[in-house]
N, C-alpha and C positions, 0 to 999 in steps of 0.2 A: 605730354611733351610733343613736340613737334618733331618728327626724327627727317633726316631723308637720307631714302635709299641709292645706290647706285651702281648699278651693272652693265658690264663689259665684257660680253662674250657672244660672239655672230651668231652661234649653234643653238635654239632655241629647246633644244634635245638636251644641253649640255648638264654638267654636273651644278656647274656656275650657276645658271637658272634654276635648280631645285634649291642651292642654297637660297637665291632670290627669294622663292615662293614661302624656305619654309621661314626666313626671317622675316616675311612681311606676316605669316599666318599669326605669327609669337607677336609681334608689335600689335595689329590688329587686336590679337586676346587681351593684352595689356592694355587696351585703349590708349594707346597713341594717336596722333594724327601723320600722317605718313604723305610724301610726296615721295615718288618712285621713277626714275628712269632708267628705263632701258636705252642706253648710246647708239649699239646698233637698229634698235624697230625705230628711233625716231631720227635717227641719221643724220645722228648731231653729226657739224662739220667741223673737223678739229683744226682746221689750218688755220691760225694766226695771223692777219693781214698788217699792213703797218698800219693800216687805220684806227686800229686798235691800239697800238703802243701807248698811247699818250693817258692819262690819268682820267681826262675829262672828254674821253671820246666818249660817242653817241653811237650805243651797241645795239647790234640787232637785235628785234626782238627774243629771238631763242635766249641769246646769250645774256641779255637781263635779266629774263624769267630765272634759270640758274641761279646767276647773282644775286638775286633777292630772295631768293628758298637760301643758298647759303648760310647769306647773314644772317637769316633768320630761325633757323632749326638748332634744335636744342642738342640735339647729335647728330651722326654722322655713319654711315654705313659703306663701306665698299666692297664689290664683290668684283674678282677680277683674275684671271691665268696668271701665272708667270711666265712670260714669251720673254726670253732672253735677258732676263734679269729685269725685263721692264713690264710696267703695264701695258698693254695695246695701245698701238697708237691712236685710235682714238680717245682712250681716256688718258695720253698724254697731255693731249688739243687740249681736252675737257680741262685738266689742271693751268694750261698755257693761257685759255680765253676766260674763266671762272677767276681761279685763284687771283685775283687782278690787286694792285696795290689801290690803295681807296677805300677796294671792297671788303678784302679777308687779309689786309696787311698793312703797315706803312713803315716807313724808317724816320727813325727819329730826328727831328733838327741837329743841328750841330754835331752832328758825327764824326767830321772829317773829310767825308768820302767812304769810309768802308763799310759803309751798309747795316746799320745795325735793325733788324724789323723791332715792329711793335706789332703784336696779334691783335686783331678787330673783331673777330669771330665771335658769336657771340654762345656758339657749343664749346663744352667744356671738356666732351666726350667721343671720340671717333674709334669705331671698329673696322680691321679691315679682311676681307677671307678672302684668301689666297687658295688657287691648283696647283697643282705641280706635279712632274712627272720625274724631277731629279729627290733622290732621296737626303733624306734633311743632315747627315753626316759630310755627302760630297756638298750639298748647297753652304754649308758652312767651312771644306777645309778650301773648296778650289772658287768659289766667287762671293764669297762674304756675303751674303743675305743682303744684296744691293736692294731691294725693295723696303726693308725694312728700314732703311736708312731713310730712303728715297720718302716714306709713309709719314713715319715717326719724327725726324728733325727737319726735314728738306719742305713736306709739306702743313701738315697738322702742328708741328711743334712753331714753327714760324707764323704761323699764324694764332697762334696763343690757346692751343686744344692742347689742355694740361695731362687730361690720361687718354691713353691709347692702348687700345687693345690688336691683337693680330694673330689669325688662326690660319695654319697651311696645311690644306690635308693631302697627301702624297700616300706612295706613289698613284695617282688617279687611275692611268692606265692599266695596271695589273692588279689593281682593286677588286674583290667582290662588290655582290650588291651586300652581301651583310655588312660587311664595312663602310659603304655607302651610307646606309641607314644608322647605321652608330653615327656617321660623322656629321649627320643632319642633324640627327638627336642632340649632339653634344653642338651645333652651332645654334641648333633652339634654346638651350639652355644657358649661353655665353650670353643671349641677346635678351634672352630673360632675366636674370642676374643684372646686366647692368644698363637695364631700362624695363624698371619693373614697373606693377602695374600700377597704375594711377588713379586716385582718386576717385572716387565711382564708377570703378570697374567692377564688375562680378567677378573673382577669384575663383569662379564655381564655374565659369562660362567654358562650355566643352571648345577642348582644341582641335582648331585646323590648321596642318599644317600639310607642307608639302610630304609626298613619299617617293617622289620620284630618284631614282640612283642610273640614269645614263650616262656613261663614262663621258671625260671633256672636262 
């Protein structure tokens, strides 16, 4: 399978990067083919220009490469903080200049006007791992798990990615490292389960994965 990855967090130290490392190490074991970015080392630029609005505009190179791993990957990975209910702004851009009607959406004729999409997509499957430093009781009585909305129906489901998965490991910051390391383990095994391995893979092939636990 074709998966691609994608991460958004400055801190190259961070907890976000170890999850990176260790779900590309589980994909690599499973024999995947993997395209991987990091937003901030290649300094994707998120700002949206109106030159882009239009269906049939002629997009920078960055921002086709993106759109063409889109359409074409078999799943979908996101690694990302919770910064005020949102993803960073960079990987809003990312959703604002990628996710483009054409490419990973369209609305259907005769609608009326209200908008109805059709998904283009052609993954079936998107995961996404979530930080956070608010614990999962208050993220659910005082701000409704806005990302999972934002993930699940706003992004992935409008574009026609039928399952969706979404793991938050909290509270980051007053974590140990042993808790750290469970939580790696258990998003190595999330991403094992469901992209497992593939057809002439060695099932016997020793695992690398990441062990890094720096808080972030």
């Amino acid at each position: 399978m074709n998966i691609s990855v994608l991460l958004a967090h400055p801190d190259k130290e961070s907890f976000n990067h170890a999850i990176a490392s260790t779900v590309i190490g589980q994909l690599e074991k499973s024999g995947h083919d993997i395209s991987f970015h990091d937003l901030y080392a290649e300094k994707f630029d998120p700002l949206l220009v109106s030159g882009e609005l239009q269906r049939d505009a002629v997009l920078p190179e960055p921002v086709r490469i993106h759109c063409d791993e889109v359409r074409q990957t078999d799943g979908i990975v996101v690694i990302h903080p919770n910064w005020w209910g949102q993803p960073p702004a960079i990987l809003k851009g990312w959703i604002d200049r990628v996710i483009r009607p054409g490419e990973a959406y369209e609305f259907l004729e005769g609608d009326s006007g209200e908008g109805i999409p059709k998904g283009l997509l052609r993954a079936q499957v998107a995961v996404v791992f979530n930080t956070s430093n608010t614990a999962p009781e208050r993220e659910q009585q005082i701000f409704g798990d806005p990302l999972e909305t934002l993930w699940r129906n706003c992004v992935f489901g409008l574009c026609g990615i039928s399952e969706f998965y979404r793991r938050t490991f909290t509270t980051v910051v007053t974590s140990t490292e042993s808790e750290r390391r469970e939580w790696l383990e258990e998003a190595r095994q999330l991403v094992a389960h469901i992209f497992p391995v593939s057809a002439g893979t060695d099932a016997c092939q020793s695992l690398s994965t990441a062990s890094r636990s720096m808080p972030g």
